[in-house]
N, CA and C atoms as a LAMMPS dump frame, in Angstrom:
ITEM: TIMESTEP
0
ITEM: NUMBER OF ATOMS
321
ITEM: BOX BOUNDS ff ff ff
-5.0000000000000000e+02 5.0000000000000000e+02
-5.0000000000000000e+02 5.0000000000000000e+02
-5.0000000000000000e+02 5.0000000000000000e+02
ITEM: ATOMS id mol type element x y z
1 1 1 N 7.774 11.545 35.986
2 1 2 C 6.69 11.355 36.913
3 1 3 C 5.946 10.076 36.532
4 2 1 N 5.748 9.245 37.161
5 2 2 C 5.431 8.145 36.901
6 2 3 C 3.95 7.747 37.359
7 3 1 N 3.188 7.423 36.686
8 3 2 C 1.428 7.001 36.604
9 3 3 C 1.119 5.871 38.145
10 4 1 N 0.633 6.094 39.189
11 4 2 C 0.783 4.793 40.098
12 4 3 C -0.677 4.337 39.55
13 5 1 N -0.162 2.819 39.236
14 5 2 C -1.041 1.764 39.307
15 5 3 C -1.851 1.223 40.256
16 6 1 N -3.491 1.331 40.407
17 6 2 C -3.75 0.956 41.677
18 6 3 C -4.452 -0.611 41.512
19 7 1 N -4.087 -1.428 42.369
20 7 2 C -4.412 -2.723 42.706
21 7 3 C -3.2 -3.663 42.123
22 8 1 N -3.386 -5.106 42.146
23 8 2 C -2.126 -6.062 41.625
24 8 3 C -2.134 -6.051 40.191
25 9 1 N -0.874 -6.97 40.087
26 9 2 C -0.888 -7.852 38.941
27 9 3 C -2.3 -8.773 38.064
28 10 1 N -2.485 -9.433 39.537
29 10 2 C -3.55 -10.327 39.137
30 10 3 C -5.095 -9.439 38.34
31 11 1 N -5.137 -8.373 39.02
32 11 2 C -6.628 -7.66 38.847
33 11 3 C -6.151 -7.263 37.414
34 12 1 N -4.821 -7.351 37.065
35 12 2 C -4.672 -6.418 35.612
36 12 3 C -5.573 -7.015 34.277
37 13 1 N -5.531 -8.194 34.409
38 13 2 C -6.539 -8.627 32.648
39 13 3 C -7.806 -8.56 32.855
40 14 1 N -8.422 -8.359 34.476
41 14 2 C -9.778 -8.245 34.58
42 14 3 C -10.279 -6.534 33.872
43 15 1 N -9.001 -5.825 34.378
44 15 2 C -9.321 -3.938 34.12
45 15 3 C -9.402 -4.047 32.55
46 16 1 N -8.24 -5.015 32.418
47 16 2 C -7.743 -4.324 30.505
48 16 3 C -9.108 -4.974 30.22
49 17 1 N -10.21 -6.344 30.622
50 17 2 C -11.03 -6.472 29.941
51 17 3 C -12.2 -5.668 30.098
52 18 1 N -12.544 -4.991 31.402
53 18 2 C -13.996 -4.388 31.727
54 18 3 C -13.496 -2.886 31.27
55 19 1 N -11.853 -2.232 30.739
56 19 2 C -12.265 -0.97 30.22
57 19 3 C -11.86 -0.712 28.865
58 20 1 N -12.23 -1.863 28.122
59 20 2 C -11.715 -1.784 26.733
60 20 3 C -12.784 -0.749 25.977
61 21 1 N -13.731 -0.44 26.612
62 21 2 C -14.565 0.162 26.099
63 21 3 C -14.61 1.599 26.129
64 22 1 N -13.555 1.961 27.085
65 22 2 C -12.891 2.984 27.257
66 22 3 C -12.208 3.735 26.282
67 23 1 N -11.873 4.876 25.836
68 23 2 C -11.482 5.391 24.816
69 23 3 C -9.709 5.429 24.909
70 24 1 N -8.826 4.764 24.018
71 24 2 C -7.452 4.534 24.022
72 24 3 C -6.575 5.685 25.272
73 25 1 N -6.953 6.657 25.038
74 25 2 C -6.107 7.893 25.836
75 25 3 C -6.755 7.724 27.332
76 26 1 N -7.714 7.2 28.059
77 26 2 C -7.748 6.745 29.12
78 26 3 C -6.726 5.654 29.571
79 27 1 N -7.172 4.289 28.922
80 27 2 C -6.441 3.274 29.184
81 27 3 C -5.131 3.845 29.183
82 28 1 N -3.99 4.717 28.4
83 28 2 C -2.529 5.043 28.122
84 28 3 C -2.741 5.947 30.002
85 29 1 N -3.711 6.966 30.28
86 29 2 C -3.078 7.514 31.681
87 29 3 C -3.534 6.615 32.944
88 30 1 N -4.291 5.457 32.628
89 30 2 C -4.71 4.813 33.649
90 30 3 C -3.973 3.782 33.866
91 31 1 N -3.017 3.429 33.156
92 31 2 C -2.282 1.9 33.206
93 31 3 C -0.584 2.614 33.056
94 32 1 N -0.584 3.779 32.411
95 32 2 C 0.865 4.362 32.455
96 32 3 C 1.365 3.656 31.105
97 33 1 N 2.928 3.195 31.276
98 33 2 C 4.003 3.015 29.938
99 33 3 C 3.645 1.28 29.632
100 34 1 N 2.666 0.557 30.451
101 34 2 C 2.427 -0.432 30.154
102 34 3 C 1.356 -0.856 29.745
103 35 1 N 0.686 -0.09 29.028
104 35 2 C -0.363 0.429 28.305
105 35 3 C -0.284 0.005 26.699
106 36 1 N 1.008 0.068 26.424
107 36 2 C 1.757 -0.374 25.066
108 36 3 C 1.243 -1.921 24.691
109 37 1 N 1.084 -2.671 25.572
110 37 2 C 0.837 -3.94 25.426
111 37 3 C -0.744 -4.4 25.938
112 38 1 N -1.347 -3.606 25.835
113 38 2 C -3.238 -3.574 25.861
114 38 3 C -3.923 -3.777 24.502
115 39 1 N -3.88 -4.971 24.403
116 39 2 C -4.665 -5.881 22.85
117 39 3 C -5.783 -4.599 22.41
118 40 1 N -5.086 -3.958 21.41
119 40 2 C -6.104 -3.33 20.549
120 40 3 C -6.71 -3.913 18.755
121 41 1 N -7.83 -4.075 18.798
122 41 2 C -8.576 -4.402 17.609
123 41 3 C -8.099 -2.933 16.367
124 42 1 N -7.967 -3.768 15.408
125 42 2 C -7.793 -3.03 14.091
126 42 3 C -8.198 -3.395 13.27
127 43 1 N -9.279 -2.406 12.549
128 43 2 C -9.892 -2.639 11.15
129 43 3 C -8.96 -2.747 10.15
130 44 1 N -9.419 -4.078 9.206
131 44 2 C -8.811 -4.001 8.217
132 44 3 C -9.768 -3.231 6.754
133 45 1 N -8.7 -2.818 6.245
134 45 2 C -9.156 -1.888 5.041
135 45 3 C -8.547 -2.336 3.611
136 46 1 N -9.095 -3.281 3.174
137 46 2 C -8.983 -3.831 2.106
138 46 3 C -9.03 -3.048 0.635
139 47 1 N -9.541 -1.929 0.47
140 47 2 C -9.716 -1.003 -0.12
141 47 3 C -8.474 0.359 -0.312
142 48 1 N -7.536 0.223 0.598
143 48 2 C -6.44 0.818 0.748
144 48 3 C -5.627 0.072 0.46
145 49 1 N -5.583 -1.06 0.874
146 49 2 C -4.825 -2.772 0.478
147 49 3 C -4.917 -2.708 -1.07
148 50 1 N -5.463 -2.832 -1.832
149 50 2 C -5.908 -2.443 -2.961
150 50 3 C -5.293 -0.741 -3.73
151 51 1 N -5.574 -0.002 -3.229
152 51 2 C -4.749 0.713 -3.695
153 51 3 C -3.271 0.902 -3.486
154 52 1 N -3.013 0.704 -2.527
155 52 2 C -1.166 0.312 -2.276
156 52 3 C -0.446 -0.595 -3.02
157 53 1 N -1.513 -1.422 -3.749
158 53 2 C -1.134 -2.165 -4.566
159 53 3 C -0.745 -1.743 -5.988
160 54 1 N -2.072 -1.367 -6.131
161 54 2 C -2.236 -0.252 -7.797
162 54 3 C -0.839 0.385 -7.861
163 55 1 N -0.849 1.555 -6.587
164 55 2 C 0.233 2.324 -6.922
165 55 3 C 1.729 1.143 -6.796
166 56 1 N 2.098 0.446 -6.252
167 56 2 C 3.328 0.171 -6.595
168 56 3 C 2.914 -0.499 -7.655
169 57 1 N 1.963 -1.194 -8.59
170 57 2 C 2.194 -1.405 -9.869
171 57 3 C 2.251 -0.725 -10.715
172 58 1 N 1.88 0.943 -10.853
173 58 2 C 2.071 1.813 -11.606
174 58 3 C 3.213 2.375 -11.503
175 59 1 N 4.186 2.297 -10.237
176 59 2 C 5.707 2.738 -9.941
177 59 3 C 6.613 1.566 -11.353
178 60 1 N 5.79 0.175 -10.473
179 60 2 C 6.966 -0.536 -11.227
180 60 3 C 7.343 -0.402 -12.684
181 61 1 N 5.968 -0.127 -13.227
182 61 2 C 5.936 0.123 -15.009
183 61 3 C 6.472 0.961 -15.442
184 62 1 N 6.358 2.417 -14.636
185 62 2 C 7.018 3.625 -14.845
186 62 3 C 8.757 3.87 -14.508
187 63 1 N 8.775 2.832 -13.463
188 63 2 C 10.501 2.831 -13.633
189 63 3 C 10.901 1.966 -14.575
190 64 1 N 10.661 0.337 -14.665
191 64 2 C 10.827 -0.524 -15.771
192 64 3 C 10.903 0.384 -17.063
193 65 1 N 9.614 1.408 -17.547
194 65 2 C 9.83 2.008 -18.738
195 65 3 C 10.979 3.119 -18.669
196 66 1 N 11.754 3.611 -17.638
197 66 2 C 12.556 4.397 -17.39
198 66 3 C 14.083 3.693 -17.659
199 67 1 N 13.809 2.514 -17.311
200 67 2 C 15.061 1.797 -17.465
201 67 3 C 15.197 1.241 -18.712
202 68 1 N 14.385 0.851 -19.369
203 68 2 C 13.786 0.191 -20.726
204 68 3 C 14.679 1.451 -21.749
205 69 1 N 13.915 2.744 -21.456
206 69 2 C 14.669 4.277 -22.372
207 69 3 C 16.26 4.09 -22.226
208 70 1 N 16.465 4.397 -20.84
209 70 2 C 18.05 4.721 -20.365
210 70 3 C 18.987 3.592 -21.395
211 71 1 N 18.697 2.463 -20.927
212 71 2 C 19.334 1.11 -21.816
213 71 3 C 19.395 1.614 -22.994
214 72 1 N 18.68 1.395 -23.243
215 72 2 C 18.623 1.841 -25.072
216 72 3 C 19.267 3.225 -25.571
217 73 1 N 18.809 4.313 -25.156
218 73 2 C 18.958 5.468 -25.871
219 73 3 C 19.96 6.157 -24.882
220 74 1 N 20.138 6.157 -23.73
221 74 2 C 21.527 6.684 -22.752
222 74 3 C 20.611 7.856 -22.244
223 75 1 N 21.343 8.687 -21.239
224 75 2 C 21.14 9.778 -20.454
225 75 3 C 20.958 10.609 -21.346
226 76 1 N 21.767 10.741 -22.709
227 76 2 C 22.352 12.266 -23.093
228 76 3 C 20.647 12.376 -23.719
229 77 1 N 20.24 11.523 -24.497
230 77 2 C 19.311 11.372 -25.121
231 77 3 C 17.884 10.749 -24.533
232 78 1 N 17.658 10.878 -23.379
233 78 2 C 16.733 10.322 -22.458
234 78 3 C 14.836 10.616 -22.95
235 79 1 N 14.66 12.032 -23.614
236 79 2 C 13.755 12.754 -23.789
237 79 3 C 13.407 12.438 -25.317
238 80 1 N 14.146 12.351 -25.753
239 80 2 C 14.291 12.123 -27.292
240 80 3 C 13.791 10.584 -27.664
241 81 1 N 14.398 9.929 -26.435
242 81 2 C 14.106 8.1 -26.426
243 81 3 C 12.979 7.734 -25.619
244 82 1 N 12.775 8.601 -24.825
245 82 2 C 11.254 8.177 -24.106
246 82 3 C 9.723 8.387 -25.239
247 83 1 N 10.151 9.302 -25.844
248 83 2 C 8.665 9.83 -26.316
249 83 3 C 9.063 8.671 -27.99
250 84 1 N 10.056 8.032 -28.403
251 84 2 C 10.164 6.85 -29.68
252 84 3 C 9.515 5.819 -28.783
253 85 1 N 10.042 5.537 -27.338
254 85 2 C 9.81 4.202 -27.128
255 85 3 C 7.931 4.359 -26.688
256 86 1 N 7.643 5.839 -26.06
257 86 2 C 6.267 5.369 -25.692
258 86 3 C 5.253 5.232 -27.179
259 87 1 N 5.679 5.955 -27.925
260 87 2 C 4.784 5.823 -29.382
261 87 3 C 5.325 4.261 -29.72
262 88 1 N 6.249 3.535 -29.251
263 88 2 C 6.34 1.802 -30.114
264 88 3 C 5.491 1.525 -28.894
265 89 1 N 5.402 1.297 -27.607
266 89 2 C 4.541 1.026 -26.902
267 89 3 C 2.852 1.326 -27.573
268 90 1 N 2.707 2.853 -27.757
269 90 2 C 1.436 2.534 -27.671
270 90 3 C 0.84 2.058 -29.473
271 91 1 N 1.583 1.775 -29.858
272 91 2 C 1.702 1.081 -31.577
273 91 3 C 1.01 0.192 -31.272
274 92 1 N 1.772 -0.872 -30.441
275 92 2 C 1.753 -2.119 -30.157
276 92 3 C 0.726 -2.447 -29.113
277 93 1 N 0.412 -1.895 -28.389
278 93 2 C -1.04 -1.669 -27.679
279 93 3 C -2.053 -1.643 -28.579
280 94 1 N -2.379 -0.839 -29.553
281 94 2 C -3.426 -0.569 -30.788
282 94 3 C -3.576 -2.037 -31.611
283 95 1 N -2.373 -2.208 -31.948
284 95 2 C -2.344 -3.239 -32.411
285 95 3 C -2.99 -4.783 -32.067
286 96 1 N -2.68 -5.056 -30.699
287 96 2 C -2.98 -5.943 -30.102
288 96 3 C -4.941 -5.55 -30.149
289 97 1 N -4.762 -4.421 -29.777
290 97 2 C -6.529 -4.299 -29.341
291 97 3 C -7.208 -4.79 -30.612
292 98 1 N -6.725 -4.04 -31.737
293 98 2 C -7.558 -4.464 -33.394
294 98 3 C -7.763 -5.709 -33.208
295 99 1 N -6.544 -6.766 -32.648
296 99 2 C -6.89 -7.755 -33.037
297 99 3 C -7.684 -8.83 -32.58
298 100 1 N -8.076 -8.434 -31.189
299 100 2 C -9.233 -8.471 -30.228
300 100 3 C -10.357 -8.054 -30.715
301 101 1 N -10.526 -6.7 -30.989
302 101 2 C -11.719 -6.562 -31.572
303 101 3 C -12.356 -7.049 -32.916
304 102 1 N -11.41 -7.772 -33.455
305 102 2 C -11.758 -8.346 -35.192
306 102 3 C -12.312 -9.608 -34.75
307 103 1 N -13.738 -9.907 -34.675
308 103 2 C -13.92 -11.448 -34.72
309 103 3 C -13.478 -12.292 -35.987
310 104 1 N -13.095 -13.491 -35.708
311 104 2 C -12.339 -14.381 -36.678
312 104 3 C -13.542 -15.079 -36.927
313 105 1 N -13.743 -15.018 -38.633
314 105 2 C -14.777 -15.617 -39.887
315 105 3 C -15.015 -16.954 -39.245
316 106 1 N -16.104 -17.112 -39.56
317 106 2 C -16.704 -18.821 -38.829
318 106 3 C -16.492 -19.246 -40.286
319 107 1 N -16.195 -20.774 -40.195
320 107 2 C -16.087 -21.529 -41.26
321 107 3 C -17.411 -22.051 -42.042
């Protein structure tokens, strides 16, 4: 069943502009399947941008460290090599921090 359009072509960018103010599900039964192409505004959310980010950088570390185990220690031994390699990880984390936190003697 198909939506009839009333008036031309020409009147069409005057409607899409005087009923943008209209709520989306009007404009879709008032214009029908060509409704698809009615310039809609979208907020951007920079704050989600931001977290989509986080999380694929916390994927990448967590597979990298998955692949980091496998290499080294194999399948059979996967559990056994994750929990050596995260204690040299977090060694070496500690480590680094001490040496941040030690101010170096003024001359």
């Amino acid at each position: 069943m198909a939506v009839p359009v009333s008036g031309s072509i020409r009147s069409l960018p005057r409607k899409i502009t005087s009923s943008l103010s209209r709520p989306a599900s009007i404009l879709l039964v008032e214009y029908g399947p060509a409704a698809l192409t009615i310039p809609f505004e979208q907020g951007s959310l920079p704050l989600m941008a931001l977290l989509r980010g986080l999380l694929w950088l916390v994927l990448f570390v967590v597979l990298a460290f998955c692949f980091v185990v496998l290499f080294e220690y194999g399948p059979r031994d996967f559990v056994n090599g994750s929990k050596k390699e995260f204690a040299r990880v977090k060694s070496f984390v500690v480590k680094q921090t001490e040496k941040v936190e030690k101010p170096k003697k003024q001359r």
